[in-house]
N, CA, C and O atoms as a GROMACS GRO file, in nm:
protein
  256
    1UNK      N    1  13.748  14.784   8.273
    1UNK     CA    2  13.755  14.814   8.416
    1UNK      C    3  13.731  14.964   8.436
    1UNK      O    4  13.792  15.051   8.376
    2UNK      N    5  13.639  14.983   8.523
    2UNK     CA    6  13.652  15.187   8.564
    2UNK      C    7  13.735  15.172   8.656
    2UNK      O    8  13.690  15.119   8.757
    3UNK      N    9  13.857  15.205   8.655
    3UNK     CA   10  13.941  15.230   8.739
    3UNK      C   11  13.884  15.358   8.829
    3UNK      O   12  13.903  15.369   8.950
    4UNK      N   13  13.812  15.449   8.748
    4UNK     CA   14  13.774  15.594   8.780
    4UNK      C   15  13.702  15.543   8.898
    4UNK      O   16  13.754  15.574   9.006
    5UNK      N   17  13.578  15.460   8.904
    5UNK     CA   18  13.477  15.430   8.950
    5UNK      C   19  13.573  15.373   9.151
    5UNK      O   20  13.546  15.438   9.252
    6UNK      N   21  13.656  15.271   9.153
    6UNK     CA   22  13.737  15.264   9.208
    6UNK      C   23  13.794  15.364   9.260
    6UNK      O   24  13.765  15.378   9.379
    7UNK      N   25  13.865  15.442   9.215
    7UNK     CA   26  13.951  15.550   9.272
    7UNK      C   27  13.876  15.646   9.364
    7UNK      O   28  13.914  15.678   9.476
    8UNK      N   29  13.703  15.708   9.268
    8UNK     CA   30  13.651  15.741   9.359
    8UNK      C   31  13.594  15.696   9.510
    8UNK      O   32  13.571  15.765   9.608
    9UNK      N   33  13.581  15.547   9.487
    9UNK     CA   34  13.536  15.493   9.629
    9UNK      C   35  13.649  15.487   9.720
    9UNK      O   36  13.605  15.472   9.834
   10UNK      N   37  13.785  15.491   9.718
   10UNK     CA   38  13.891  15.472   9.753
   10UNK      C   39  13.901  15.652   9.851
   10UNK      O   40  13.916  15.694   9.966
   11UNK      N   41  13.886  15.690   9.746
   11UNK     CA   42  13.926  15.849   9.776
   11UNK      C   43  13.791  15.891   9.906
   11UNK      O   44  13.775  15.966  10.003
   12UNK      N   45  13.744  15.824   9.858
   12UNK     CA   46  13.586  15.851   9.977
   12UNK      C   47  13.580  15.774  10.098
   12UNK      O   48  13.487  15.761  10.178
   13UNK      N   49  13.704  15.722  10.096
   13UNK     CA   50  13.704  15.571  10.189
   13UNK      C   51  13.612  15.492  10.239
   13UNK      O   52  13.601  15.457  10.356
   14UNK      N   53  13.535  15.459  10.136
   14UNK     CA   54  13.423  15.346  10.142
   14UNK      C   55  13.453  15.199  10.089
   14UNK      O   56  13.523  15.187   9.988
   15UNK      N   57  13.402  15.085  10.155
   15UNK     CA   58  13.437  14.952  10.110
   15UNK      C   59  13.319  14.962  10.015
   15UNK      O   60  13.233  15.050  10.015
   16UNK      N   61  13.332  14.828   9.913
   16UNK     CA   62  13.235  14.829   9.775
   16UNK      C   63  13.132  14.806   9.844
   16UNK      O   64  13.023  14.831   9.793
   17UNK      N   65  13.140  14.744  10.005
   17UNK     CA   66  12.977  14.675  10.087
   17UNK      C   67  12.916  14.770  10.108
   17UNK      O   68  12.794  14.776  10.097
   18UNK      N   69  13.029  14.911  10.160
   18UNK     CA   70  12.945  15.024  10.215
   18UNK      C   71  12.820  15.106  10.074
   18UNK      O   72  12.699  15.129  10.070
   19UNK      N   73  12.925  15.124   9.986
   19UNK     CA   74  12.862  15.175   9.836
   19UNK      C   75  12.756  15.044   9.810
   19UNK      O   76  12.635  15.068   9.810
   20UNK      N   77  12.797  14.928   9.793
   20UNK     CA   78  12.655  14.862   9.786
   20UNK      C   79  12.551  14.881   9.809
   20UNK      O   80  12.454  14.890   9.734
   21UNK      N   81  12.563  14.893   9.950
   21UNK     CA   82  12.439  14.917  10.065
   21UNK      C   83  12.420  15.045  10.026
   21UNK      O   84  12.373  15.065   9.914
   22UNK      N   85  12.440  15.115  10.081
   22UNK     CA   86  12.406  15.301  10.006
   22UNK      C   87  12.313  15.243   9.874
   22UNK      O   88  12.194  15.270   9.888
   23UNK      N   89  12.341  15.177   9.763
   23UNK     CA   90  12.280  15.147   9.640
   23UNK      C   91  12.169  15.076   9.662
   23UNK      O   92  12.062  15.096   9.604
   24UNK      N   93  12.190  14.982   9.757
   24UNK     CA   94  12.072  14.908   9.793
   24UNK      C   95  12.093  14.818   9.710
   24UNK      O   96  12.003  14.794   9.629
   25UNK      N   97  12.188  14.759   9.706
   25UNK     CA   98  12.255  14.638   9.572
   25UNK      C   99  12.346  14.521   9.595
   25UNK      O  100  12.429  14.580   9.665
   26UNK      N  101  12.379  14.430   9.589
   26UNK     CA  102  12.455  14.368   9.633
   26UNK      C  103  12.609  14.379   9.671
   26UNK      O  104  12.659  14.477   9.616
   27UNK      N  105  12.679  14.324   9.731
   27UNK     CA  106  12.832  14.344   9.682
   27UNK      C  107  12.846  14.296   9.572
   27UNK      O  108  12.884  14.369   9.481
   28UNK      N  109  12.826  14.194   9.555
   28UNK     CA  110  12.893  14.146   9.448
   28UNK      C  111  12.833  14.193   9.275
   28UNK      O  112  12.897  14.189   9.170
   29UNK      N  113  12.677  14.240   9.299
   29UNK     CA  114  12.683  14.334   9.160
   29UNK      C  115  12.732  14.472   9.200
   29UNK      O  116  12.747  14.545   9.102
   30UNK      N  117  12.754  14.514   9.287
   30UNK     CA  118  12.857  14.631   9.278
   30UNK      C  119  12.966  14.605   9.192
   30UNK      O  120  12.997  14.648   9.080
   31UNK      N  121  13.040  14.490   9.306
   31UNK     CA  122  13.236  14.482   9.243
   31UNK      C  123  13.156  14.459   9.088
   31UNK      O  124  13.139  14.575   9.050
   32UNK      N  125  13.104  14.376   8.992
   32UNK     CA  126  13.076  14.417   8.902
   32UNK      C  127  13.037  14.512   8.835
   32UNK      O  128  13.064  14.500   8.716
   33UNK      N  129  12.982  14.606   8.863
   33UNK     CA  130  12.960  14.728   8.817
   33UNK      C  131  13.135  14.814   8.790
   33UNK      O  132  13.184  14.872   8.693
   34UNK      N  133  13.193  14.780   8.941
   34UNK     CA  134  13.341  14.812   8.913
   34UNK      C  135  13.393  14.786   8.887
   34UNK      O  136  13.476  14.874   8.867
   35UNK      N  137  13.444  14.639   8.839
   35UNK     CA  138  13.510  14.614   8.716
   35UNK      C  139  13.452  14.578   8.579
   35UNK      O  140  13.486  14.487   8.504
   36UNK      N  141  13.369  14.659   8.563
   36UNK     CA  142  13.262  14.703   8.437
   36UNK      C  143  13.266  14.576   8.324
   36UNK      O  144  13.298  14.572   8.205
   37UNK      N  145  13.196  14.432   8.465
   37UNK     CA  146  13.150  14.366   8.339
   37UNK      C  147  13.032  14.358   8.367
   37UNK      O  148  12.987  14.244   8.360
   38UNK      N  149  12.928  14.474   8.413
   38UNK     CA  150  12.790  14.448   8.460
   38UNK      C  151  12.784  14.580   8.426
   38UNK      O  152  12.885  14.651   8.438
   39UNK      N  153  12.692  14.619   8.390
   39UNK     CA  154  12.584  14.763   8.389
   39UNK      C  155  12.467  14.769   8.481
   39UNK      O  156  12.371  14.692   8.486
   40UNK      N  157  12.494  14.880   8.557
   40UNK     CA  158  12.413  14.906   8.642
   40UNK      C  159  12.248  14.995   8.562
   40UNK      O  160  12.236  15.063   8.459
   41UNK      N  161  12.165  14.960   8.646
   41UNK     CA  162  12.026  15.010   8.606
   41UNK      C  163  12.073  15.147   8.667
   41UNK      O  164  12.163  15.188   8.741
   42UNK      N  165  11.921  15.217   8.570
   42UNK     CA  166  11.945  15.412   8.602
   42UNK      C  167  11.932  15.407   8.744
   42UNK      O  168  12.033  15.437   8.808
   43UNK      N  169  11.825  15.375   8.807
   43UNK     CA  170  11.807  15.424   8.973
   43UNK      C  171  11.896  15.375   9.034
   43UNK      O  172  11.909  15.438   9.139
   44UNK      N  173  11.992  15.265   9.023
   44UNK     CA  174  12.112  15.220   9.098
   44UNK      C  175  12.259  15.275   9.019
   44UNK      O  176  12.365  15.259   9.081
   45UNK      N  177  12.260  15.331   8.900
   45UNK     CA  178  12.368  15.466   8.911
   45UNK      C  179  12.342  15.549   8.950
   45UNK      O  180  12.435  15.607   9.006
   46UNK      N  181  12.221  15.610   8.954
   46UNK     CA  182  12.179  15.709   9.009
   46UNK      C  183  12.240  15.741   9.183
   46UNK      O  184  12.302  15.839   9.225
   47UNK      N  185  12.189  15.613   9.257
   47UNK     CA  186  12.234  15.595   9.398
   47UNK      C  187  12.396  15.579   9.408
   47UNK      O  188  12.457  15.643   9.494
   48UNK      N  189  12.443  15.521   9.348
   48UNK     CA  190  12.613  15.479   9.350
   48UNK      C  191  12.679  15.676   9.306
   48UNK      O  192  12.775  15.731   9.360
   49UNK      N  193  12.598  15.727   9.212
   49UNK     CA  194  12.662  15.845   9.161
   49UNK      C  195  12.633  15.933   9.313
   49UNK      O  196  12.727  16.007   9.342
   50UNK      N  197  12.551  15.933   9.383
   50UNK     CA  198  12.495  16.045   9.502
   50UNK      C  199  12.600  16.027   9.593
   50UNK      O  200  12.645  16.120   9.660
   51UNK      N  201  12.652  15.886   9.600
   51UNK     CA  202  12.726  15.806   9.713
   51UNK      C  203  12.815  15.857   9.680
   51UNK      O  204  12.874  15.922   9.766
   52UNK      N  205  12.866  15.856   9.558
   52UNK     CA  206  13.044  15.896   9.516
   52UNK      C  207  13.070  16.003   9.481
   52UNK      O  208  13.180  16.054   9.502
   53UNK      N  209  12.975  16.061   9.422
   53UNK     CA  210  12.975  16.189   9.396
   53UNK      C  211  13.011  16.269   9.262
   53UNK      O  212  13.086  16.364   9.240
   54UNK      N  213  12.927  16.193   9.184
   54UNK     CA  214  12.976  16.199   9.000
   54UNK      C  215  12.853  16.231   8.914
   54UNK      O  216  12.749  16.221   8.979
   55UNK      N  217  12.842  16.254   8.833
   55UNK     CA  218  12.685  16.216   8.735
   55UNK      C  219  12.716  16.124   8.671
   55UNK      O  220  12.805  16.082   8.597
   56UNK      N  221  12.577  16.086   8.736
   56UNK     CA  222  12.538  15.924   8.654
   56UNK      C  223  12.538  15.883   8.509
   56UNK      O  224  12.517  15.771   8.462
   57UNK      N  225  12.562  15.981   8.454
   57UNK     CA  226  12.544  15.891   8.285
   57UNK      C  227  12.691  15.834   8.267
   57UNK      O  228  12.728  15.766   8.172
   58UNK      N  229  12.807  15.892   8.431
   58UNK     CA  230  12.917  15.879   8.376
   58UNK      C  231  12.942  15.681   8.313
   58UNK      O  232  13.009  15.630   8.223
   59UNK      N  233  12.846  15.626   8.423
   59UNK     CA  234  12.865  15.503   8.401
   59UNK      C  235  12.830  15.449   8.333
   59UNK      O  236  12.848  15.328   8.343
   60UNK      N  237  12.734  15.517   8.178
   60UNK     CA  238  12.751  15.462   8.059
   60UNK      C  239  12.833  15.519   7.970
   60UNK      O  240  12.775  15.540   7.864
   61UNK      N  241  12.938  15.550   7.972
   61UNK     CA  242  13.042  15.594   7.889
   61UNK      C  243  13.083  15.457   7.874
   61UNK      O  244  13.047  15.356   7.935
   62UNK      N  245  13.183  15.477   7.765
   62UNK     CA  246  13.244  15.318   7.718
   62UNK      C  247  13.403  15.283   7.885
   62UNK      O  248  13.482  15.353   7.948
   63UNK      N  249  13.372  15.174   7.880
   63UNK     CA  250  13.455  15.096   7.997
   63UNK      C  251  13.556  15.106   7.965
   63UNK      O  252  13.636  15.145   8.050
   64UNK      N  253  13.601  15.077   7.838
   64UNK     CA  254  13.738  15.135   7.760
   64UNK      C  255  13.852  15.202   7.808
   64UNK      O  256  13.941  15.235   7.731
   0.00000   0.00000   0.00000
C-alpha cells in the first residue's frame, strides 16, 4: 500500500476521481495505483506526480 501516495492526495484535498482525471486515467486504476497493486506507466506518474506534487520515480520505489 503507499500510504505516502494517499496522504498526499488527502493533504491536497483531492478525491482519487479528481487525481484520476488530472492523470487522464481511470478511478479505478488510480485507487490501484494507490493501493500499489498496479503500476502506473511513466507519462501517467509523471501526471499523478505534477498533480500531487512529488517526483515521479517516487512511484517505483518498492510498495513495501
Amino acid at each position: 500500500m503507499r500510504n505516502w501516495l494517499k496522504e498526499l492526495r488527502k493533504n491536497a484535498g483531492l478525491t482519487m476521481k479528481q487525481v484520476a482525471d488530472a492523470a487522464e486515467i481511470s478511478e479505478c486504476y488510480y485507487s490501484q495505483i494507490e493501493n500499489g497493486t498496479r503500476n502506473a506507466s511513466v507519462p501517467v506518474a509523471k501526471k499523478i506526480a505534477v498533480t500531487l506534487g512529488f517526483e515521479w520515480q517516487k512511484l517505483f520505489e518498492s510498495v513495501a
